[in-house]
C-alpha positions in Angstrom: 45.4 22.2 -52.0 44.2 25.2 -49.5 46.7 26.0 -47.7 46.3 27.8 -43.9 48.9 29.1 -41.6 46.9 26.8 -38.5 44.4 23.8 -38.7 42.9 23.1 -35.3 41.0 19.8 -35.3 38.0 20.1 -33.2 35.7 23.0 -32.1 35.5 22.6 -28.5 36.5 25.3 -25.6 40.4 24.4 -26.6 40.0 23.9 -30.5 37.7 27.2 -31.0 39.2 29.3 -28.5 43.1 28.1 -30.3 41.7 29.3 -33.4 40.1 32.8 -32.5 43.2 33.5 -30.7 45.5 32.7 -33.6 43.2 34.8 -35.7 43.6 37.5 -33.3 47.2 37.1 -33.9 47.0 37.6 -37.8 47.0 33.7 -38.4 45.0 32.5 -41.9 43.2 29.5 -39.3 40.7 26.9 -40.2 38.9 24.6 -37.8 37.5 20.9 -38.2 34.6 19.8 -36.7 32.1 17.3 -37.8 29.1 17.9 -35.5 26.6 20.2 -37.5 27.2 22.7 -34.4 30.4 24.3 -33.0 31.1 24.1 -29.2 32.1 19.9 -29.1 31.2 18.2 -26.0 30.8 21.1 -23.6 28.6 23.2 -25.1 26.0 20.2 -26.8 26.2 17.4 -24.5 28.2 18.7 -21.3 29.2 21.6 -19.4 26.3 23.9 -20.9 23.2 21.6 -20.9 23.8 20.2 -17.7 24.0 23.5 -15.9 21.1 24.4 -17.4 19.0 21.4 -15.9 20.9 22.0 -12.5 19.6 25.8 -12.9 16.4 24.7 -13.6 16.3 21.4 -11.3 17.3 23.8 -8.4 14.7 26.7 -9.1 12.1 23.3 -8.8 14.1 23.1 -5.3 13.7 26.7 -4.0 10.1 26.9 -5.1 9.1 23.5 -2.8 11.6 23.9 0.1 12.4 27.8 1.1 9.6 29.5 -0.6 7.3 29.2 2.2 9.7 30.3 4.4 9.9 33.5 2.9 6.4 33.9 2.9 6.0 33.3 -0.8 2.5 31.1 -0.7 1.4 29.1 -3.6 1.1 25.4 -5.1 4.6 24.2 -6.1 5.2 24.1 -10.1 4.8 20.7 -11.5 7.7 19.5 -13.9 7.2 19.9 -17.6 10.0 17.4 -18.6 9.8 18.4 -22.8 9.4 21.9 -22.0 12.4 21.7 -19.5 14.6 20.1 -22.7 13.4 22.4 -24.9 14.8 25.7 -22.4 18.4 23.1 -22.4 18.1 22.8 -26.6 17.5 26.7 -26.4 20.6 27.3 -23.8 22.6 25.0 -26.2 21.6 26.9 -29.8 22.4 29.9 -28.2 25.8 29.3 -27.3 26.7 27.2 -30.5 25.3 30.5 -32.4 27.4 32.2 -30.6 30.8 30.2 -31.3 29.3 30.8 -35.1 29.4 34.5 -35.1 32.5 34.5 -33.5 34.0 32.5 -36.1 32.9 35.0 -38.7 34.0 37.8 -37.0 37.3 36.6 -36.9 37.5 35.2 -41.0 37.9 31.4 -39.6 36.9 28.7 -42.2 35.0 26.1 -40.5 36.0 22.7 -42.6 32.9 20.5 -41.9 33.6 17.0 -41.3 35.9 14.1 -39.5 39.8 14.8 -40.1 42.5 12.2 -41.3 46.4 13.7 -40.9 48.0 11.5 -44.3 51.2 13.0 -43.5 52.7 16.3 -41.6 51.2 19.5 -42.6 48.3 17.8 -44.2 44.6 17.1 -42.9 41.7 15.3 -44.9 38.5 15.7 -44.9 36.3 13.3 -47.1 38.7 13.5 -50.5 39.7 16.8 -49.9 43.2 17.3 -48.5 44.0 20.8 -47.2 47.3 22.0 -45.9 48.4 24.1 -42.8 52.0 25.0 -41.4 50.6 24.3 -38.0 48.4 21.5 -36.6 46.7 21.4 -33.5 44.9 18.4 -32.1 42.2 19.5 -30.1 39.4 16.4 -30.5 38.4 16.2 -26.4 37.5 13.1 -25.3 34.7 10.6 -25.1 33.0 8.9 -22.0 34.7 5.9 -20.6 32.8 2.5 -19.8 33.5 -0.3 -17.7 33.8 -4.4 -18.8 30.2 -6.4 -18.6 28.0 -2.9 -19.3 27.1 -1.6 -22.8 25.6 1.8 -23.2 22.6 1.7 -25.2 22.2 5.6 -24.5 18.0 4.9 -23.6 18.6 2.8 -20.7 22.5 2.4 -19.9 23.3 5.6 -20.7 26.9 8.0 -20.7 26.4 11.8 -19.7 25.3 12.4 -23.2 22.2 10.0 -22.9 21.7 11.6 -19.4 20.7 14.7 -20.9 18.3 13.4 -23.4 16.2 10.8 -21.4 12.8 10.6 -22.8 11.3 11.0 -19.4 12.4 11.1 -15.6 13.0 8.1 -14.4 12.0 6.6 -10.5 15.2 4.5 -10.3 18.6 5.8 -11.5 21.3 4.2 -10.5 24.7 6.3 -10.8 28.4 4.3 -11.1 31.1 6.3 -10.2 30.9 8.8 -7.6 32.7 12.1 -9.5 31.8 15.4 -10.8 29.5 14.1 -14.4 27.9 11.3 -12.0 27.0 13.0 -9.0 26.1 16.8 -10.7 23.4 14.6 -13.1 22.4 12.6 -10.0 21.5 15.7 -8.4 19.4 17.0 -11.2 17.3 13.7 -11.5 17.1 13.6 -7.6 15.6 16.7 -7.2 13.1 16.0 -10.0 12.0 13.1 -8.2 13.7 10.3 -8.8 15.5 7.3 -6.2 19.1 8.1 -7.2 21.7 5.4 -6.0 25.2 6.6 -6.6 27.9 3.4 -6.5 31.5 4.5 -6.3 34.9 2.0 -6.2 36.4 4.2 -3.9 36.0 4.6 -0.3 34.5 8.5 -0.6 33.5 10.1 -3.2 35.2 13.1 -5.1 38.6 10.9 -5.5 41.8 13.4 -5.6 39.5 16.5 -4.0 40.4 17.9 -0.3 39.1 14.5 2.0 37.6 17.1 4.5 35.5 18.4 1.9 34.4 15.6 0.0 33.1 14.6 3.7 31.5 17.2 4.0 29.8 16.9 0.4 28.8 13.2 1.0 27.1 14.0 4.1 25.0 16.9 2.5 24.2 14.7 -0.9 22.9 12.3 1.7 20.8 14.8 3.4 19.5 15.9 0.3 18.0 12.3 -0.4 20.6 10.2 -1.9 21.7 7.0 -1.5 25.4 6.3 -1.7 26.9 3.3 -1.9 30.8 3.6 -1.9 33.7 0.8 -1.6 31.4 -0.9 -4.1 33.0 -2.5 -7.6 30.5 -2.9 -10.2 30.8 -6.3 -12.0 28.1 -5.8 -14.5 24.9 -3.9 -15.5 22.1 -6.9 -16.8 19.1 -4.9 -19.1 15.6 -6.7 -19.0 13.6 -4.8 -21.6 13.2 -1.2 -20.4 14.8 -2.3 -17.1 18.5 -2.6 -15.3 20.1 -4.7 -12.5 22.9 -3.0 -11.6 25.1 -6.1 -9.8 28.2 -5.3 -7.2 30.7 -6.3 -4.6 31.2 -4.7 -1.3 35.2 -4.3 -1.3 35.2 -4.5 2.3 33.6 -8.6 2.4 33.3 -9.2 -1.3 29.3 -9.8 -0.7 27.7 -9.4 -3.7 24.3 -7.7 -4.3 22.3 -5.8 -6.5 20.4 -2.3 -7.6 17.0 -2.6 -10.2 17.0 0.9 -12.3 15.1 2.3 -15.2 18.1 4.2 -16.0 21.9 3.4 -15.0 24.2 6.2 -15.6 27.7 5.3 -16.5 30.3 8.3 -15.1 33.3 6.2 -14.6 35.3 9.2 -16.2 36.3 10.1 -19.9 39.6 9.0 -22.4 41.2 10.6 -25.3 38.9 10.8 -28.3 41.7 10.2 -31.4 39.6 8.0 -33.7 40.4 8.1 -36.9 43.3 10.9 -36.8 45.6 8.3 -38.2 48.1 9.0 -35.3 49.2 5.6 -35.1 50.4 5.3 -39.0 52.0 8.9 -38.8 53.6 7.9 -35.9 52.4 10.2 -32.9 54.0 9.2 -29.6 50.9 8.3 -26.9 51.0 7.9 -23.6 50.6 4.7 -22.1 46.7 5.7 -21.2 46.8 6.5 -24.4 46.9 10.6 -24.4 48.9 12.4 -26.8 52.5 12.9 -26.0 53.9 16.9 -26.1 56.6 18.5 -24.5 56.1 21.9 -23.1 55.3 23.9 -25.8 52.3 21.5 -26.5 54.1 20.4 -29.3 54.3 16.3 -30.8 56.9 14.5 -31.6 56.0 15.0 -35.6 57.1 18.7 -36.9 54.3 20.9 -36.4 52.0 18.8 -34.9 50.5 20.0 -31.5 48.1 18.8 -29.2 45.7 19.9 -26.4 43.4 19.6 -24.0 41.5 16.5 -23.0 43.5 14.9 -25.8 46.6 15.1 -23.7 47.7 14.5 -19.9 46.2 16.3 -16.8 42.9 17.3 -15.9 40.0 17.3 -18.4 38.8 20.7 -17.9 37.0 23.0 -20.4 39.5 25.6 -18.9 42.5 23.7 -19.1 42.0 23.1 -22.5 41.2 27.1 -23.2 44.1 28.0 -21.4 46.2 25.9 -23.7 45.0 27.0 -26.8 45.5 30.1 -26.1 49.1 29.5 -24.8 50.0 27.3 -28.0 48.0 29.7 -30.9 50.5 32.3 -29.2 53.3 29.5 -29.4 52.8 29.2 -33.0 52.0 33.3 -33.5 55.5 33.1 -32.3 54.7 34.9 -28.5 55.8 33.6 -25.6 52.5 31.2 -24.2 51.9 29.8 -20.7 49.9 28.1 -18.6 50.2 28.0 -14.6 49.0 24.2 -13.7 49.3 24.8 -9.8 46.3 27.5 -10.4 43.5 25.5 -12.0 40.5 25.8 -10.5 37.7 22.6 -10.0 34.2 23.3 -9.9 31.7 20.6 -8.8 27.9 22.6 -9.8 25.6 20.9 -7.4 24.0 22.6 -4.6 25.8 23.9 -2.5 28.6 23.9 -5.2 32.1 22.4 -4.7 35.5 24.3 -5.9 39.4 23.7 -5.3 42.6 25.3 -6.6 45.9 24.1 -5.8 47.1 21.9 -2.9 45.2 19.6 -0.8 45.7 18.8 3.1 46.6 15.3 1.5 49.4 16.4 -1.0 50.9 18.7 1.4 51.1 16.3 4.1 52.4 13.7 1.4 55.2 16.0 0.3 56.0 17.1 4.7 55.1 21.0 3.5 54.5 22.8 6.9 51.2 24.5 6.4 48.2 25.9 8.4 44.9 25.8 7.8 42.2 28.6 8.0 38.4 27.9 8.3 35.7 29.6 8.1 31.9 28.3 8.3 29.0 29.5 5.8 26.5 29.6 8.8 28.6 32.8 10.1 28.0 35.0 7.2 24.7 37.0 7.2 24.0 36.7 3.5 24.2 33.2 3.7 22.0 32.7 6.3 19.4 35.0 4.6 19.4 33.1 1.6 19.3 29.4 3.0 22.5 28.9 2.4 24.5 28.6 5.3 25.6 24.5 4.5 29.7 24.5 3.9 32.9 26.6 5.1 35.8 27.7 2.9 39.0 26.3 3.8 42.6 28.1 3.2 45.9 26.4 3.0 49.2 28.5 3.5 52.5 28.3 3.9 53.6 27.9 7.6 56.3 29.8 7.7 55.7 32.4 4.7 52.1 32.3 5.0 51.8 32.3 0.8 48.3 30.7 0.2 48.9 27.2 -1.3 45.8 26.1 -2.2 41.7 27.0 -1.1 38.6 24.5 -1.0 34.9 25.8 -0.4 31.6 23.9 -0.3 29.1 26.4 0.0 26.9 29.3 -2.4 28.4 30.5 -5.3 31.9 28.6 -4.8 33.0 28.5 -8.2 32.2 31.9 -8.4 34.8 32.5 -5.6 37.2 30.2 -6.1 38.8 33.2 -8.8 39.9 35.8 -5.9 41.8 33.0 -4.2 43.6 32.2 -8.1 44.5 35.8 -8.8 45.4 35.9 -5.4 48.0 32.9 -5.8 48.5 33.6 -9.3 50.4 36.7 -7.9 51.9 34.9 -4.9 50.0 36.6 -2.7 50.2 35.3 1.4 46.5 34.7 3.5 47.0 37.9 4.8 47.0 39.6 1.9 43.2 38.4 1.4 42.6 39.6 4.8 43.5 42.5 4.3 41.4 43.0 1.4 38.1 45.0 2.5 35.2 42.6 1.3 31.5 43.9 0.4 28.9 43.2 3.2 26.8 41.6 3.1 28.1 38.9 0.5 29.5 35.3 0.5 32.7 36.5 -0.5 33.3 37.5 3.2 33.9 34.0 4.1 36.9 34.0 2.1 38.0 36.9 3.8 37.2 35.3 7.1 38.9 31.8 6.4 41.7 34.2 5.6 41.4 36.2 8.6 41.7 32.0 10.3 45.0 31.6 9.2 46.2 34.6 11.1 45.5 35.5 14.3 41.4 34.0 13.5 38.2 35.0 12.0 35.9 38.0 13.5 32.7 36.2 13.1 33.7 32.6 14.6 
């Protein structure tokens, strides 16, 4: 029976980088995975293929909207659709590759295949049964559906179909109006096709700042599509190569209806455990069904840890780094941490949506005294320059201390500078602190400094 000091089930952001940094930290560490490449979800069929079509979607958009306008004259590129997927296979192979190397570098045995836990300090792979001090549960999550649609993956399909669709379709209908729905619906829309997002809710982006995800819908509209919110979905009806997508209005409970050639489901995503035997070793779940650890990540079954997607809060590929790093350091026997009130969102349409900490909403919920600093995109230069100018970054401090309690932006590059606001809380630092921070000019970042700036005695360039 091999025997390793760590097992980490699953090769995604939280399982690999959990096992490179136990390595790091003199650990013998295997890793399961049964995909024939490393990375899981995010780097085959999520987070890195779909940026890569928004990437290239977007160029499509600069080239037929702002080119002209900067004097560059020509036809507009058409789409090549199988070239485009082959750059996205390329992007993906390179990243996978990459994980590979890594894994080498650092002397981690990659055990190919699906794992079974028989008992406590035991995985199984096939008939092999391999043995580990440590376990860590790091198997992600699948996507969710909804009762009355099946996924077929050609015409009903999940994010993972998405990506894949043999060609671009003229009618996609979208359900479920969150980050996977409306950052694919953006890619297909600016390719050419109708796209109809449908969402339960009465805005879209639910738990995000309300003024922003105003904002958002009002610039997703402009951009050409169609959103339908307040809208349940009862059930998606397939006709051959075709969908009726069938709803009621919340607000009347009229009933209609939405034909597509492709419906995407992005109702959200659930704890992929299948087949870990968790139920017959006895793992406590929570009552959505996530696995059940106490601070230190750790099960209820000696040595037995979980991260990640598989367990409560939100299903980030960040989150679930940040984790494995904190529980590999756990078991190295360090001290590891993870700061939940600094987790940054990123939304990667255009203009791109990012949060960190509070909202308006929660403060107000909890009676926190705050203020609020604003600062508009179309008042910075570079924006402006670079057709940009749509969104404002908005600060949230403390009233009375004036420590920065949370930070939204709609606008260029946001998830880029989201980070300067999260070091900037990470060390508890106040709005003014930004402020007083001397910002490179021209660059978006000044509209940090300048929503900053708001929350004191106001901006320079508003």
């Amino acid at each position: 029976m091999p025997s390793f000091d760590l097992i980490v089930i699953g090769a995604g952001p939280g399982g690999y980088v959990c096992a490179i940094r136990a390595a790091q930290l003199g650990l013998k560490v295997a890793v399961v995975e049964g995909r024939e490449t490393l990375g899981g979800t995010c780097l085959n069929v999520g987070c890195i293929p779909s940026k890569a079509l928004l990437h290239a979607s977007h160029a499509l958009y600069e080239a037929t909207e702002t080119f002209a306008k900067m004097g560059l004259i020509g036809p507009a590129p058409s789409v090549d659709w199988e070239k485009m997927r082959v750059y996205k296979d390329d992007v993906i192979a390179q990243n996978t590759k990459g994980i590979e190397f890594l894994f080498k570098k650092n002397k981690i045995t990659w055990l190919k295949g699906w794992a079974h836990i028989p008992a406590a300090g035991q995985v199984q792979i096939g008939d092999a049964i391999h043995s580990a001090t440590n376990i860590v549960i790091a198997t992600g999550s699948e996507s969710a559906t909804l009762p009355g649609i099946t996924i077929d993956e050609t015409t009903v399909v999940t994010s993972t179909g998405a990506l894949s669709l043999g060609k671009i379709p003229e009618n996609m209908v979208v359900i479920g109006g969150g980050v996977i729905g409306l950052e694919l619906g953006s890619v297909y829309a600016r390719l050419g096709s109708q796209v109809t997002v449908v969402e339960y809710l009465d805005g879209l982006i639910p738990g995000n700042d309300a003024e922003i995800a105003k904002a958002f819908e009002k610039i997703l509209k402009k951009q050409g599509l169609t959103i339908i919110t307040g809208a349940a979905v009862q059930k998606v009806a397939q006709s051959g190569a075709k969908a009726e997508v069938i709803y009621t209005l919340r607000k009347d409970d009229s009933t209609h209806s939405l034909p597509a050639d492709v419906v995407l489901v992005a109702t959200g995503r659930r704890p992929y455990t299948t087949g870990l035997g968790l139920d017959t070793l006895g793992v406590t779940l929570t009552p959505r069904g996530q696995i059940a650890t106490n601070a230190h990540y750790a099960t209820n079954i000696p040595g037995l840890y979980a991260i990640g997607d598989a367990i409560p809060g939100p299903m980030l590929a960040h989150k679930a780094e940040d984790e494995g790093m904190a529980v590999a350091e756990i078991i190295a026997g360090r001290a590891g941490h993870v700061n939940y009130a600094v987790i940054p969102g990123v939304i990667y349409t255009h203009p791109e949506v990012a949060s960190v900490g509070q909202t308006e909403e929660s403060l107000k919920e909890q009676s926190h005294p705050y203020k609020v600093g604003r600062f508009s995109f179309m008042g910075n230069g570079r924006a402006k320059a670079n057709f940009a100018a749509d969104g404002f970054v908005k600060i949230l401090a403390d009233a009375k201390t004036d420590r920065i309690l949370g930070a939204h932006i709609i606008g260029p590059s946001a998830g880029d500078l989201i980070h300067e606001i999260c070091v900037a809380m990470e060390f508890g630092a106040a709005a003014e602190d930004l402020a007083r921070t001397c910002h490179a000019h021209p660059t978006y970042s000044e509209a940090v400094r300048e929503a900053a700036l708001a929350c004191g005695d106001g901006p320079i360039h508003a």
